[in-house]
N, C-alpha and C positions, 0 to 999 in steps of 0.2 A: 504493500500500500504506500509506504512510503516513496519509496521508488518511483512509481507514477506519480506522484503529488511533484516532487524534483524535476523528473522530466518532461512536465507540464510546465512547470515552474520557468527550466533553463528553454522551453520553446518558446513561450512569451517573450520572454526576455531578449532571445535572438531576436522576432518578431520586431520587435520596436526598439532594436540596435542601429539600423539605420537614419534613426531621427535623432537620435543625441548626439551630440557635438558640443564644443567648449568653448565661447565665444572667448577673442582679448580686444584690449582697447592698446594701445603704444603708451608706453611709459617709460619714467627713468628711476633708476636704485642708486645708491652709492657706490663707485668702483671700489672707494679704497675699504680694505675689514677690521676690523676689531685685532690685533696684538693677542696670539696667546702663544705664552711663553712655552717651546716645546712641539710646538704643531708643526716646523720644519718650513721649507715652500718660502722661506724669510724673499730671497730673490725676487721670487714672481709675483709681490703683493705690494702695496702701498697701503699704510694704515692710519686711521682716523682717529681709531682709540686703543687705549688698552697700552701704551708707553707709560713708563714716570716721566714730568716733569716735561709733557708736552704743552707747548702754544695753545690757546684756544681757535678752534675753528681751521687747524692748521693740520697737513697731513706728512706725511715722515716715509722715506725709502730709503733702503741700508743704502750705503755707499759702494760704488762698482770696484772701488780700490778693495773695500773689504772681501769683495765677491772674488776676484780677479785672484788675491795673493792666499784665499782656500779660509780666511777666515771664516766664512758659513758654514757651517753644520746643518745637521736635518735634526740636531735634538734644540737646548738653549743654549741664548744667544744674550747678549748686553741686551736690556729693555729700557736703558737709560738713552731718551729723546736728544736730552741737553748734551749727552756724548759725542761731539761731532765728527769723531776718528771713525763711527760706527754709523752713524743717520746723518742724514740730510731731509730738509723739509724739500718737500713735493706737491704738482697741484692734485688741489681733492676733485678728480675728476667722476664724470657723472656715464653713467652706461644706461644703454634703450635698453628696456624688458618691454614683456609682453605681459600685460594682465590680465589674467581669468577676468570675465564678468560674473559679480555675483550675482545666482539664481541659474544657471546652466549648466552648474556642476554640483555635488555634494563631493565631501571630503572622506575617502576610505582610510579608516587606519591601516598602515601595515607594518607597524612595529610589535613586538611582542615583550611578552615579560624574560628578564633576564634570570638564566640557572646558572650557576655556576658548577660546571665539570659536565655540562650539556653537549659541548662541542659545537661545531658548527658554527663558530661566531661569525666569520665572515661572508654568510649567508645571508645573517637579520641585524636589522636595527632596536632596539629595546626603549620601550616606554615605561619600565618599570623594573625593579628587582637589583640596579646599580645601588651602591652607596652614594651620598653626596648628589641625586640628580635634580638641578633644577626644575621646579613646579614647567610642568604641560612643554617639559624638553624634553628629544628622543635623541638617543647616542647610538654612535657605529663605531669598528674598530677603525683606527687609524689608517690608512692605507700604507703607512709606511711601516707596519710591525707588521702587514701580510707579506710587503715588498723585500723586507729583510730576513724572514725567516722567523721572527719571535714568537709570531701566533701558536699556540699548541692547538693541537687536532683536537681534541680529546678530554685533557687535561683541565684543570681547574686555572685559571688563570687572574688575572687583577679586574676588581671588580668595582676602582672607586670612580664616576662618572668626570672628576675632576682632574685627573692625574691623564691629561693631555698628550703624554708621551704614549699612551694609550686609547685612548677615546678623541672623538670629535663629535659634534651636533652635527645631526642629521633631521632631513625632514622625516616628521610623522603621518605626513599620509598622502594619498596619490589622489588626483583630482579625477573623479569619475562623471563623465557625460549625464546630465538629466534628460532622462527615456520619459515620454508622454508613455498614456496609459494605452495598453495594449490594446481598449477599443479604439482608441484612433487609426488602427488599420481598415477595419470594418465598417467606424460609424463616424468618423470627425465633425459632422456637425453634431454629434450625441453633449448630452448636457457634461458627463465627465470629461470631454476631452474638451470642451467651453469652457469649465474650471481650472483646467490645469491650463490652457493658454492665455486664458483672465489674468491668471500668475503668474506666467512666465512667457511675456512677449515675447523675450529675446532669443527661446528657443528656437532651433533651426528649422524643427515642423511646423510651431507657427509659424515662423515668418514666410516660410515658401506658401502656407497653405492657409492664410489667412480668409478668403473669400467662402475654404471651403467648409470652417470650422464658424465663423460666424458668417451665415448668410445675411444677403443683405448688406454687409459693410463696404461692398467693392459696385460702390451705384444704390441709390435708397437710402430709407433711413437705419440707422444702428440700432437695432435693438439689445445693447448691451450694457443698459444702465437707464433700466426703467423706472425701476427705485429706489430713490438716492442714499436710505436707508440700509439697502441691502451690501453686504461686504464685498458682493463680487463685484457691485458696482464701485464700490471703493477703489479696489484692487485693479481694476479697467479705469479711472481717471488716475489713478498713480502714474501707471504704463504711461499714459496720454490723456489731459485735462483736454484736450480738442474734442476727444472721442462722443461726446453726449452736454448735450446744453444742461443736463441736469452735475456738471461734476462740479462746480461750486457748491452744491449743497454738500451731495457723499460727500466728499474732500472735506468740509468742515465736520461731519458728523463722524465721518473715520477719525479723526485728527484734532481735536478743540483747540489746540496749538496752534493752526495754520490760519494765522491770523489775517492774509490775503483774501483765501476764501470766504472764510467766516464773515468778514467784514462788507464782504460783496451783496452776501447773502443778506445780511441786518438792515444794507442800503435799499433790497427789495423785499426784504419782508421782518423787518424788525422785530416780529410775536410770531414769527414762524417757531417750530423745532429746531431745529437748527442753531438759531441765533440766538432762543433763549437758552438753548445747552452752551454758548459760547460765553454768553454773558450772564451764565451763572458762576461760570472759572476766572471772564473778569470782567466784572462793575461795572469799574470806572473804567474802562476803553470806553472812546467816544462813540465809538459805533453802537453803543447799548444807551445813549442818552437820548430817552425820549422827551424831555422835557417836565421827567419830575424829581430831577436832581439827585438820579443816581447816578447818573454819567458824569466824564468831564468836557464832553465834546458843544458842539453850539447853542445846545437847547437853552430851556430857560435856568434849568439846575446847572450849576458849575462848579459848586463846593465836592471835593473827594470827598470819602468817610475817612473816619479817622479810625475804623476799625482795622486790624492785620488786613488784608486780602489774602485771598483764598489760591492768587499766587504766591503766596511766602509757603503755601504748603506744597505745591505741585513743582512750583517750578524756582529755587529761592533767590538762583542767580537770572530771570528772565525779567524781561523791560518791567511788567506791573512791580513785581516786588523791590525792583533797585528803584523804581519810581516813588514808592512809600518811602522806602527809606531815606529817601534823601529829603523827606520832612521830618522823618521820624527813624531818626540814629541812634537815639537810646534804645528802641524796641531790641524784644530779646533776639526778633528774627534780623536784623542787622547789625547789633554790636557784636562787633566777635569781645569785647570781654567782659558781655550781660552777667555769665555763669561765675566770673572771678570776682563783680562786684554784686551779686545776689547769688549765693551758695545755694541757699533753701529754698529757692524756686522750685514747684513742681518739678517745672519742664525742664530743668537742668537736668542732665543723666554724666553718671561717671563714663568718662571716655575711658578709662582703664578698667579692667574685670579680673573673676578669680582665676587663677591657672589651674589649669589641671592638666597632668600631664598623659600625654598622649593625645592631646586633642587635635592638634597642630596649628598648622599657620600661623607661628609663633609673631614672624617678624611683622603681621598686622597689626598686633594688639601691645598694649601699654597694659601691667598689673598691680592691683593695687593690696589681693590677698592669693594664700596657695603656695608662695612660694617659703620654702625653710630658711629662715637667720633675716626676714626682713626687717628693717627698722620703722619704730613706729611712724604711722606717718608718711612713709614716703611710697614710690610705687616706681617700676621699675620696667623698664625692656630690655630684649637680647640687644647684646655689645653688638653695632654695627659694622665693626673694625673684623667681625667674622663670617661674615658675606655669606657667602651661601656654605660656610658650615652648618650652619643652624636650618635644622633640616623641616623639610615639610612637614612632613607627616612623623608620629611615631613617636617616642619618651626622648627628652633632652635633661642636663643638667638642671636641675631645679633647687639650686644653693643660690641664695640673693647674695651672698657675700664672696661668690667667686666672681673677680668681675672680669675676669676673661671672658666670660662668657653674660654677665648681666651688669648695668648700667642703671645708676638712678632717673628719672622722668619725672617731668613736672605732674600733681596728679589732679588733671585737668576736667574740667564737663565743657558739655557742649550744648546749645538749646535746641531743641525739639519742639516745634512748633505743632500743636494737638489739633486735631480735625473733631468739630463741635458735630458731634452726632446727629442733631437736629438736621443738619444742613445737607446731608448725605444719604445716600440710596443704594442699593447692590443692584447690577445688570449685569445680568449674563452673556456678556459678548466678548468675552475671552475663549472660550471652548466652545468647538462644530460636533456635526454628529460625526462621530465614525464608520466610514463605509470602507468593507472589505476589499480591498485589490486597490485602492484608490494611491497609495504608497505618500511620501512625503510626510510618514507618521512624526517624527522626531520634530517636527516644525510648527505641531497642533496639539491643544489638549482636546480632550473628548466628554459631551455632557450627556448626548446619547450614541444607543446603536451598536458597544459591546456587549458580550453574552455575559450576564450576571448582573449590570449593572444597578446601581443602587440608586433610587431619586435620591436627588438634588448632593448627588456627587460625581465629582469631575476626573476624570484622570489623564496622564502622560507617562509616555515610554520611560521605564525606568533606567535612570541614566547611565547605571552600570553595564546595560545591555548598549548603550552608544558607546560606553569606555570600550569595552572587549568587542566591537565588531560584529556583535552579533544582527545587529539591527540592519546595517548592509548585506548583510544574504538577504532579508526581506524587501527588497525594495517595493515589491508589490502587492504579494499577501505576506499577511504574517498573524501571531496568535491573536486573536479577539475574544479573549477571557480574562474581563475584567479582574477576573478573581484570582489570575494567576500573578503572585507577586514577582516572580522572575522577570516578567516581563512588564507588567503596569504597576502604577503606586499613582494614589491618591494627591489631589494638588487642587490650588484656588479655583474656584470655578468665577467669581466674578470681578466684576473691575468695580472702586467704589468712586463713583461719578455725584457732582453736585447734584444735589433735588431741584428738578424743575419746578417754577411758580406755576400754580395752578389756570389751566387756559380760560381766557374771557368765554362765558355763555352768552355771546349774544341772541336777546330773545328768546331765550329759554331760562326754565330753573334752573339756580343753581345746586352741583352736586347738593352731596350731604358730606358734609364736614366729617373729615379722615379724624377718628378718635386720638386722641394725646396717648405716646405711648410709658409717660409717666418719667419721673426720673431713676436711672442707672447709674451704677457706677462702678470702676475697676481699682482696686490698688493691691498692695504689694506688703506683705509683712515680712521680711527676713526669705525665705524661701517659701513662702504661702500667698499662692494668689488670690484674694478675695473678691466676690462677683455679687453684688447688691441690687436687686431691681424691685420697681414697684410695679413692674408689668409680671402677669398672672400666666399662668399658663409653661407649655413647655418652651424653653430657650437652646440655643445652641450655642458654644463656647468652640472657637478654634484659634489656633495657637500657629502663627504661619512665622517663617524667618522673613527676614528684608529681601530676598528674592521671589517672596511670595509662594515657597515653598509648607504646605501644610506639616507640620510637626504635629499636631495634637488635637482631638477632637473628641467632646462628650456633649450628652444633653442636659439641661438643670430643668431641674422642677423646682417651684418653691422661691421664695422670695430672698433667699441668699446660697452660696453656696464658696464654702473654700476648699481649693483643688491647689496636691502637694507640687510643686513645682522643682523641685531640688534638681530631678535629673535636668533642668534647664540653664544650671548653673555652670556661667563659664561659656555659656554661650554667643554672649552681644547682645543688640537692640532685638527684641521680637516684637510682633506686633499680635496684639489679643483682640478678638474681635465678638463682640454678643448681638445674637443675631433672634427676633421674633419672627416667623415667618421669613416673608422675602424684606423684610425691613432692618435696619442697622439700629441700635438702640444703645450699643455702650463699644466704644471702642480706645485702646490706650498704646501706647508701645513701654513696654517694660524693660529691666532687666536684672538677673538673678544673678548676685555676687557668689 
């Protein structure tokens, strides 16, 4: 059985070989490289970086006398810049590449994990399993210890990714062609192969076979963005704003940011959707001033508020909020030193956290508890003077008082600007349905359409199966069980978007008044999260990181509930979110020392 499922599998795939291809555009890279002491090749290179006691902006070639009279070697070399018997400055010249366009290709790993006494090194490159390897960098042997004879066959050999006389970086993965769906042999005007070329104009079967996948585009009108609401219409004025007189609207509605559009939009329809999703993110743009002084544009209202804007949460370095601030400098969302001259603000959070070891990604964080012999008071990071000895992943020294290895740090907060519950809404328009054979899984979460699924939960390929490759054999089908954790893991299903004002009735009743859903509330005792509401009924409690990853999920009954939070400790900012129904009612970002 499996058998044919494979051989079904590799005919499709031949099948719709002929249409992928890998578009580039002309570009240029640096000629000259990085300096690393021991990689050999010193002659044939000119370097940028990686000398002592080079020039800024300046770029360094050994000297031909030194080449000429045998001083070169293929192991090290003098790294001193300023040594002129040995360098000479050179121009930093610039070299054509070719560059992939993104959306034509996906990226196959083909490195693998390193064994030691496996053999076969100079077969594979290694993603993992070296000592010493820099975060999402893949190593190969040296070409010059295959070229000399040092490789052992067989044998167990040096395993540290930094010891150069041995390793070099290598690319991690090979750029594999994006294949349209196998029905576009059979059906290209069919609705799947409309979606997949919605998305990727720049593929080589659209572009040859555009007439035949949306009819009508080549003479008549388009019918590929009839409602400006809909994603594929989005995704089709992305491609091309020409494509449909309706892509100033999509375009604002995909995007509240694209303040071009949006603005166009508010100019013809001011209380459309659209505009009032736009100028519910921001106020005071003039294009939201109708003339009753919430705006700051011509109308008859011209005073801002003096309240934050709702850009200091979304977006803190963008025009609305550097526009606040520059009435309002003391705000906590514009002082950078709000938190050093107000400690016990809420919204202050310690920039440092506890260590714990084994967690890794040492060198992003600052600590303030966790580690042995610290002094009161003070908080502390790894010593930068040891570059990437201090390892990604996996247990490191945790003595505060050896300072090889750790350094005191200011022990700093930073303000967190809080999103007032009231003002906000969940919408589902982060996850599509999942449909079988559709492929480009890794690129989409899913709300329906897997087998097992659960209301009102969302999923995405689980991303160990993208680390190890597994997920390119499936580019077409692959497992649709929800249930299976090897392959899926639960994740955000919504985006939280301001709450629209409620639309004018002209001549007619108005609704019935949306019930108050009372006051909530979130906070934090030591490692206990406490959750307070005066809303009745059942709630839901999810627990996401700042990538929007779901971490933790239960229901509360009952008008309070505290839930142990410890394992959360050591983790950064999370964000907690209590949810009635499809409505948002308490929301906080935390975090557990």
């Amino acid at each position: 059985m499996n058998k044919l499922i494979y051989s079904s599998l590799g005919a499709a795939m031949l099948a719709s070989a002929a249409f992928g291809q890998i578009s580039y555009t002309p570009g240029t890279a640096e000629g000259c490289i990085p300096f690393v002491n021991g990689s050999g090749n010193y002659a044939n290179n000119c370097y940028i970086s990686g000398l002592h006691n080079m020039a800024p902006h300046t770029c360094y070639h050994v000297r031909q006398s030194r080449i000429n009279d045998g001083s070169v070697n293929t192991q090290y070399i003098n790294d001193n810049a300023a040594d002129t018997w040995w360098w000479k400055t050179t121009e930093c010249i610039q070299v054509p590449i070719q560059v992939p366009v993104q959306g034509t290709y996906t990226l196959d790993p083909k490195c693998v994990q390193f064994h030691n006494g496996s053999g076969h090194y100079a077969d594979n490159c290694y993603n993992s399993g070296l000592i010493n390897m820099d975060e999402d960098k893949c190593y190969a042997v040296n070409p010059a210890r295959i070229a000399d004879g040092s490789l052992p066959q067989n044998a167990h050999m040096n395993n540290n990714a930094h010891d150069t006389w041995w390793w070099v970086e290598a690319e991690c993965y090979n750029l594999v062609p994006v294949y349209p769906p196998a029905s576009c042999n059979t059906n290209p005007s069919g609705q799947e192969c409309q979606d997949f070329c919605t998305g990727l104009p720049v593929n080589e079967f659209c572009q040859n076979n555009t007439c035949t996948v949306f009819p009508g585009s080549c003479g008549g009108p388009q019918p590929v963005c009839s409602n400006p609401a809909d994603q594929s219409c989005f995704m089709a004025c992305e491609a091309d704003p020409t494509v449909s007189s309706n892509c100033s609207e999509a375009l604002c509605l995909g995007d509240l940011t694209k303040e071009t559009e949006c603005r166009a939009v508010c100019a013809v329809d001011r209380h459309g959707t659209a505009c009032e999703a736009f100028c519910g993110l921001n106020p005071t743009d003039a294009a939201c001033d109708d003339g009753s002084g919430t705006g700051t544009g011509t109308g008859t209202g011209t005073t801002p508020s003096t309240q934050r804007p709702l850009g200091c949460v979304t977006d803190p370095d963008g025009a609305e909020c550097q526009a606040f601030c520059e009435n309002h400098s003391d705000d906590g969302a514009c002082d950078p030193n709000y938190c050093v001259n107000n400690p016990d603000d809420p919204n202050c959070f310690d920039k440092c956290i506890n260590f714990v070891n084994g967690s890794g990604n040492y060198r992003q964080h600052c600590y303030k508890s966790g580690l042995e012999n610290m002094q009161a008071g003070k908080c502390y990071k790894p010593n930068p003077a040891r570059g990437n000895q201090i390892p990604v992943s996996g247990h490191m020294s945790n003595n505060a008082a050896d300072t090889w290895w750790w350094v005191q740090t200011p022990c700093e907060k930073e303000f967190i600007t809080p999103r007032n519950p009231g003002e906000w809404e969940l919408h589902d328009n982060q996850c599509i349905e999942y449909v079988h054979g559709a492929g480009h899984y890794t690129e989409h979460c899913y709300s329906s359409g897997l087998n097992g699924h659960v209301t009102d939960k969302c999923y995405s390929v689980n991303p160990a199966r993208i680390a190890d490759g597994s997920i390119n054999r499936y580019t077409i089908y692959m497992n649709g069980d929800a249930n299976d954790a090897w392959w899926w893991v639960e994740m955000l299903c919504q985006d939280t978007l301001p709450a629209r004002p409620a639309p004018a009735f002209e001549g007619k009743a108005a609704p019935k008044a949306v019930p108050t859903l009372g006051e909530s509330e979130i906070s934090v005792d030591n490692t206990t999260l406490n959750v307070s509401s005066s809303v009745a009924g059942t709630k839901m409690l999810r627990v996401f990181d700042m990538n929007g990853k779901l971490l933790h999920s239960e229901s509360i009954s009952g008008m309070a509930k505290d839930v142990d939070f410890a394992k959360f400790a050591g983790k950064g900012i999370l964000l907690v979110r209590v949810t009635s129904g499809d409505k948002l009612i308490a929301m906080k970002k935390v975090s557990i020392r």
